[in-house]
N, C-alpha and C positions, 0 to 999 in steps of 0.2 A: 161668358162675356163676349169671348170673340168668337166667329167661327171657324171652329177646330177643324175640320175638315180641309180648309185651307192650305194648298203647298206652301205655301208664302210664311203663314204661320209657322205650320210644325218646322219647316226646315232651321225659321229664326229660334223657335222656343227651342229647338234640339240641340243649338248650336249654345245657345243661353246657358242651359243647364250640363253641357261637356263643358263651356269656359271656367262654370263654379265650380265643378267636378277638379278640374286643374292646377287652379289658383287658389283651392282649398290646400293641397298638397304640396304646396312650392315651398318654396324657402323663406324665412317674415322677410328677407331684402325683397326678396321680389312679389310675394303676396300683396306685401302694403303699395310698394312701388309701381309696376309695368301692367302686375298682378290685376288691382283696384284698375289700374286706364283699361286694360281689356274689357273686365268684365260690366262697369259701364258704359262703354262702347258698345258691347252687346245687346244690354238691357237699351238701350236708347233704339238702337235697329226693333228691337223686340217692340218698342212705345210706340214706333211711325208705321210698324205693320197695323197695331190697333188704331193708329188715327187712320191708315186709308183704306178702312174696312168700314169705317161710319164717313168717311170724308165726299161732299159730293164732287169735289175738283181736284182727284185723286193723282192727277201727272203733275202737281211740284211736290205729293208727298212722296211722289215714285223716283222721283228726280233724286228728290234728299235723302232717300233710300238705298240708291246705290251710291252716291257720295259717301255716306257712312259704312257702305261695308266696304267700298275701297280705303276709307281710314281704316277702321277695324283689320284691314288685311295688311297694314303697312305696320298696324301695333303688333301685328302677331309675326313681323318678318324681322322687327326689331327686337320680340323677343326672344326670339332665334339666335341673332345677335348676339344677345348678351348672355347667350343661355339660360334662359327661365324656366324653359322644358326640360324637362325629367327626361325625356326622348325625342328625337324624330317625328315617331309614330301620334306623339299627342299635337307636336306643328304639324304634321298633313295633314291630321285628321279633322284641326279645329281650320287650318285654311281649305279642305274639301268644301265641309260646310257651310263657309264663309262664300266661298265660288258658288255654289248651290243656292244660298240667297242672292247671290247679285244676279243668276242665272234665271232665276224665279222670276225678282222682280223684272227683269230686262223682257220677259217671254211675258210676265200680266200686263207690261205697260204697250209691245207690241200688239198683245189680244185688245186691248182698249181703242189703240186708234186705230186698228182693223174695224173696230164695229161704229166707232163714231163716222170715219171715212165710210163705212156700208149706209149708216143713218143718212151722211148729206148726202150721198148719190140716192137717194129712194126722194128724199126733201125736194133735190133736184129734177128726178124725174118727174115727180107730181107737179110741179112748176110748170115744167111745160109740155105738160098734159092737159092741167088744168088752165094754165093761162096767168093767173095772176095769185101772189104768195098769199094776199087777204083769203082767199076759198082756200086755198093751201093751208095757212096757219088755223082758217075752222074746222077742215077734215082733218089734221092732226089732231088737233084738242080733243075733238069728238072721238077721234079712236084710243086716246089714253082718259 
């Protein structure tokens, strides 16, 4: 369905299935409670990797992408807090990965307008090359 090969992916679905891994084991206070907000927090990061994998105007889904994993990082500091973890080692390890998505997406949405910014400078220079954007806009079309 999506493509797996993806950092962006494996790192959210990795993070996905350590959160159930977790919140299966917790306490019912905190399973049904902080438990449940977690791991729909993740699954939602997990749903906006799949819409900007088919999305064509992929920087508001990149945008809302790391908005949500800095919530998901505030639901995992709070349940720290209240202690929902069994250890330490299960909050580093689910806020490593959390950092690792936000890290991802920050580093795809940089690659993005690296190459849009490469696109108008080439757009650019064919302009005034060629002189006016109409031949410009038929030798693009012609070349895709």
């Amino acid at each position: 369905m999506y493509n797996q090969e993806l950092p962006l992916y494996k790192a959210t679905l990795d993070l996905c299935v350590y959160v159930d891994t977790i919140v299966k084991n917790q306490e019912k206070y905190h399973k049904y409670g902080i438990g449940e907000e977690l791991r729909q927090s993740t699954r939602e990061m997990f749903y906006l990797v799949g819409r900007v994998t088919y999305a064509k105007e992929k920087q508001e889904l990149l945008e809302a992408l790391v908005v949500k994993c800095d919530e998901t990082k505030s639901i995992l500091v709070l349940a720290k807090a209240i202690k929902a973890f069994k250890s330490f080692k299960q909050f580093e390890h689910s806020s490593g990965l959390t950092v690792a998505t936000r890290t991802t997406t920050i580093r795809t949405t940089t690659i993005m307008f690296a190459v849009l910014e490469q696109e108008s400078k080439s757009v650019y220079i064919l302009t005034k090359i060629v002189g006016t954007r109409k031949i410009v806009g038929l030798a693009l079309a012609d070349h895709y």
